[in-house]
C-alpha positions in Angstrom: 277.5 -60.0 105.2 281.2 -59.5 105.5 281.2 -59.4 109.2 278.7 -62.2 109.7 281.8 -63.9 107.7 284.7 -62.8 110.0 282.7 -63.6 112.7 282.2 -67.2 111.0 285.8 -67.7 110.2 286.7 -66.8 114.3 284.5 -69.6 114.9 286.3 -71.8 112.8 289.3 -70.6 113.9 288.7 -71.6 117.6 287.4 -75.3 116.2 291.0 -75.6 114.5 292.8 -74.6 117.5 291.0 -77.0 119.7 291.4 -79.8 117.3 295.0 -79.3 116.6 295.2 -79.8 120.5 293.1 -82.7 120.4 295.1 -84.2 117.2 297.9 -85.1 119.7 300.4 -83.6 117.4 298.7 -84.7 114.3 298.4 -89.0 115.4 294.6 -89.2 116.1 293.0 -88.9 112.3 289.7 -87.3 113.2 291.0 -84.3 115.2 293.8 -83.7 112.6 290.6 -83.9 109.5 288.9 -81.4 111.4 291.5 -79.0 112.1 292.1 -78.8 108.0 289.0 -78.2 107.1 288.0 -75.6 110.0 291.6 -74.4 109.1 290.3 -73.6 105.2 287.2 -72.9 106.3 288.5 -70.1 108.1 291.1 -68.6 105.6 288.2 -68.7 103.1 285.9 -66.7 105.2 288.3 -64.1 106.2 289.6 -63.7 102.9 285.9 -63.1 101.5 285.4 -60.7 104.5 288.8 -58.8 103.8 286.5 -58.0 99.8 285.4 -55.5 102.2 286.5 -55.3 105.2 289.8 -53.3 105.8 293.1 -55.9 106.7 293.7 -54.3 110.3 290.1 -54.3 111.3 289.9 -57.8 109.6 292.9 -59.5 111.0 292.1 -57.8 114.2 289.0 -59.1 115.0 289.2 -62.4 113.4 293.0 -63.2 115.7 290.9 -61.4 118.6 288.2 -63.9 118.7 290.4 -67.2 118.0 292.7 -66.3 120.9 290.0 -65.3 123.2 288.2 -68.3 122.4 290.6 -71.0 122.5 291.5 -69.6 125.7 287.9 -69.9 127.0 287.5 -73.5 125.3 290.9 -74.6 127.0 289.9 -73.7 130.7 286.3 -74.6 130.3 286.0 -77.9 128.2 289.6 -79.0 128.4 289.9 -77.9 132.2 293.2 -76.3 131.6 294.5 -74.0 134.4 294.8 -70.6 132.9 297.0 -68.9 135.5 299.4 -70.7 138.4 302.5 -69.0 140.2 304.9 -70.5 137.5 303.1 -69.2 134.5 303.0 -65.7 136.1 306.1 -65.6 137.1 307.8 -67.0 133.6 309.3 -70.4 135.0 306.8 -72.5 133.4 307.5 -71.2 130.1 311.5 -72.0 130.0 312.2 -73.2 127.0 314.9 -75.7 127.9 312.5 -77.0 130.7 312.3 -80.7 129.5 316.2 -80.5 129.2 316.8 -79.2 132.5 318.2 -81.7 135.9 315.8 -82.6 138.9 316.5 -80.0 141.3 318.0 -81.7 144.7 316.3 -80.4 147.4 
């Protein structure tokens, strides 16, 4: 029962992620209402998992599946583009990016 639970609560876990993208930072009500209660829905399950389920195994497996399938939602459903030159190479993920000049070329 316990892992039929952690495996439940990954589930949820991946619904939360992909509404929290779909919320638009939190200004589309529906998106946002889902996230929450996929977002308890999944706490509650792990924690009723973790009864009897050791934490490392637990959190493992529950953070394994959320990131794994949020990635897989995001290219397939949202058509995001999972790798390009600039995110392998780090220039895509500057910090300061918005904040930075046009280049002149």
């Amino acid at each position: 029962m316990a892992w039929l639970q952690l495996f439940s609560a990954g589930l949820l876990e991946i619904v939360w992620a992909v509404a929290m993208k779909q919320s638009h930072g939190f200004t589309r009500p529906w998106p946002t209402a889902i996230m929450v209660v996929a977002m308890t829905g999944s706490i509650v399950l792990l924690a009723m998992a973790m009864r009897s389920l050791p934490l490392g195994t637990a959190y493992m497996i529950w953070t394994g599946i959320g990131a794994v399938g949020a990635f897989l939602v995001g290219i397939m459903m949202l058509m995001h583009v999972a790798f390009n030159r600039s995110r392998l190479n780090g220039t895509d993920m500057h910090p300061f990016k918005e904040l930075q000049r046009p280049s002149r070329v």
